[in-house]
N, C-alpha and C positions, 0 to 999 in steps of 0.2 A: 697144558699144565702150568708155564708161566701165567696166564690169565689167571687161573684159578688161587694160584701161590699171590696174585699181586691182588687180586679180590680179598681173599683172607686176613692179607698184610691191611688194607684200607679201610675193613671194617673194624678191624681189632684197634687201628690209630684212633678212629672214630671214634669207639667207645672208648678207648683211654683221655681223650682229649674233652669228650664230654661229661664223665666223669670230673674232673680235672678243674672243670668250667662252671662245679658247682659251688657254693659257698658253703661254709660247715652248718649250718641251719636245713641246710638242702638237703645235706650229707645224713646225719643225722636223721629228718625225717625221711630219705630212703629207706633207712634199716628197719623204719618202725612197724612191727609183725601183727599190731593189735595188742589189746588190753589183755591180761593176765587173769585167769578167771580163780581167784582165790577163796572164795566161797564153797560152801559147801553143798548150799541147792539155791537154782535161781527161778525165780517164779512170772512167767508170761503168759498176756491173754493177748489173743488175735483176733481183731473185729471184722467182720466181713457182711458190708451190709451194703453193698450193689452186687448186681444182678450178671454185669460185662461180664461173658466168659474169660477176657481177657484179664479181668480185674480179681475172678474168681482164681483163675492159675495161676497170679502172682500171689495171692497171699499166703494157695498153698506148697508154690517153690519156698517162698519166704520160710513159711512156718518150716518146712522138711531142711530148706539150709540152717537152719538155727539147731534142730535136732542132730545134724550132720557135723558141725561145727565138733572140731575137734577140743575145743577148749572147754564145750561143755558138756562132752559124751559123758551120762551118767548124775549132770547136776543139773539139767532144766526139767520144771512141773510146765507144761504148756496146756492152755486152752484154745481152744476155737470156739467161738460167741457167731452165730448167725441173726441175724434181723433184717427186716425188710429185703432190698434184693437178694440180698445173700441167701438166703433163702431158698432158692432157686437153686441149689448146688443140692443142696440138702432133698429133695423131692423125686418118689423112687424113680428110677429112668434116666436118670441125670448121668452123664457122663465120669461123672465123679464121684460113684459108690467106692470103684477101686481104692484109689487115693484115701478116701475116708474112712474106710475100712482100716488101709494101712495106717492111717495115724493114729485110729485108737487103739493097735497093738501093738503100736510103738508108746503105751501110756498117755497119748495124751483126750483130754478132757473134750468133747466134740457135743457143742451143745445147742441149743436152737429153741429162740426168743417166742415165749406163747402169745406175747401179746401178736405181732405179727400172724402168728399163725389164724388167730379169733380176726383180724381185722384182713387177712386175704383170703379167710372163710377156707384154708388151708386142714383136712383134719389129721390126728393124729397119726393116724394108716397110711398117709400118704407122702411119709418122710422117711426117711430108712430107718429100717426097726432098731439099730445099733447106736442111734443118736438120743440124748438125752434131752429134755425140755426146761429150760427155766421160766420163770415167770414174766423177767420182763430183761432184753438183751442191755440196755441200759444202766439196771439194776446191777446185771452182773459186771459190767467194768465197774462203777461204783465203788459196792464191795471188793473187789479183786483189787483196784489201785488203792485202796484204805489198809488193806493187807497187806501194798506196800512189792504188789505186780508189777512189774513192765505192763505198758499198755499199747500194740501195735497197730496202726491203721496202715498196711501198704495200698 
């Protein structure tokens, strides 16, 4: 029991004293909880245009924590833009119908670049029926940042 009581006592010093050992600038940026989402709607496109499945489930943890994000439950329009590898997410069989399913019934926009499609000789049938097709994945950050989008590559 002394062990445990002089354990408790040296951690608790520890933290006070480091604590203690910071400068008010430190201090300060300790507290800071993140920006204040004062707007009323925020507007993001998510580009996903390599193939890594690794690269593929970061963009769509990315995109799902931004929807999750307490600060803007209720105020982000999001897209997902597929081109070139990305591409590959999108194509039926892919490990990642669930996930994209869920995000388009979480509203957001789930779309996929035709030039890619006409140059990987990829057809229409052979993308999940629930994804949407633009003209050209480029085109659409373009427009979307002229509109004044967040624009995300992770």
């Amino acid at each position: 029991m002394k062990k445990i009581l002089l354990l408790a006592f040296t951690i608790t010093l520890a933290v006070g004293v480091t604590a203690q050992d910071l400068t008010p600038v430190q201090q300060k940026n300790s507290s800071f909880t993140g920006a204040q989402a004062t707007k009323k709607l925020y507007h993001v496109i998510y580009q996903m245009d390599n193939g890594d499945p690794k690269i593929i489930e970061k963009v769509l943890r990315n995109l799902t924590n931004a929807l999750d994000d307490p600060r803007l439950k209720g105020k982000l329009k999001a897209e997902l833009i597929a081109f070139s590898g990305g591409t590959d997410a999108y194509v039926k069989g892919s490990k990642y119908e669930d996930q994209l399913k869920s995000l388009v019934d979480r509203g957001v926009i789930v779309v996929q670049c035709a030039n890619t499609l006409k140059e990987r000789k990829i057809e229409r049938n052979q993308i999940y029926p629930f994804i949407g097709v633009v003209p050209s994945g480029n085109g659409e950050l373009i427009l979307r940042q002229a509109e004044g989008w967040a624009v995300i590559k992770p």
